[in-house]
N, C-alpha and C positions, 0 to 999 in steps of 0.2 A: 885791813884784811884780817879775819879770826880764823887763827890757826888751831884746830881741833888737837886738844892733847891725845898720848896714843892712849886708846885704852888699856887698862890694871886686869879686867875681868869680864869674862865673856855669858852671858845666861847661856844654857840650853841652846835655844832660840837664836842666838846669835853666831852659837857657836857651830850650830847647823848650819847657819846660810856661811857664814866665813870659810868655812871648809869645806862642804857638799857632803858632808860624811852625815847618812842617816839619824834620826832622833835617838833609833835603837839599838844599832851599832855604836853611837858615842855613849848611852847607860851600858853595853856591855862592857864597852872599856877603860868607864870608870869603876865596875864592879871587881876587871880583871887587874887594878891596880894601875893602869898606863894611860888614868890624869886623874891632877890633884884639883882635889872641888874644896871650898869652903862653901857654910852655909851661912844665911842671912837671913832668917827668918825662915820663911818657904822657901824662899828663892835661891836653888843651888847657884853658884858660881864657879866659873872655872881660871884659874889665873892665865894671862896670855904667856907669859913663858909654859907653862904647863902645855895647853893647847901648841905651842909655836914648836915645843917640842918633839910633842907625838907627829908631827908632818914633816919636820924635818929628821926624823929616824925610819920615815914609810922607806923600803926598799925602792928602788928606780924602777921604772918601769922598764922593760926590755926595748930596745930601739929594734923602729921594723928598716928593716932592709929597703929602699925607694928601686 
């Protein structure tokens, strides 16, 4: 069985589908300072600490009342 190491770095693209967080909201927020990119030629990258940390700092959502 092959076990997929975890990823180091996330494109764009990837980092759009892993979090649901729009193309242009994630350039806003790397403009706003709150994720660290490296680049690779063209291809920005974003590290997965980096990204793991802007979702685990989102405010909780309010819980609805059932």
């Amino acid at each position: 069985m092959y076990i997929q190491p975890e990823k180091l770095t996330f494109t764009i693209s990837e980092a759009v589908t892993s979090t649901g967080i729009g193309r242009t909201k994630l350039y806003a927020l790397i403009k706003e300072g709150h994720l660290e990119t490296r680049k690779l030629g063209k291809r920005t990258l974003i590290p997965a600490p980096s990204l793991r940390a802007l979702v685990d700092n989102l405010p909780r959502a309010a819980r609805i009342a059932a």
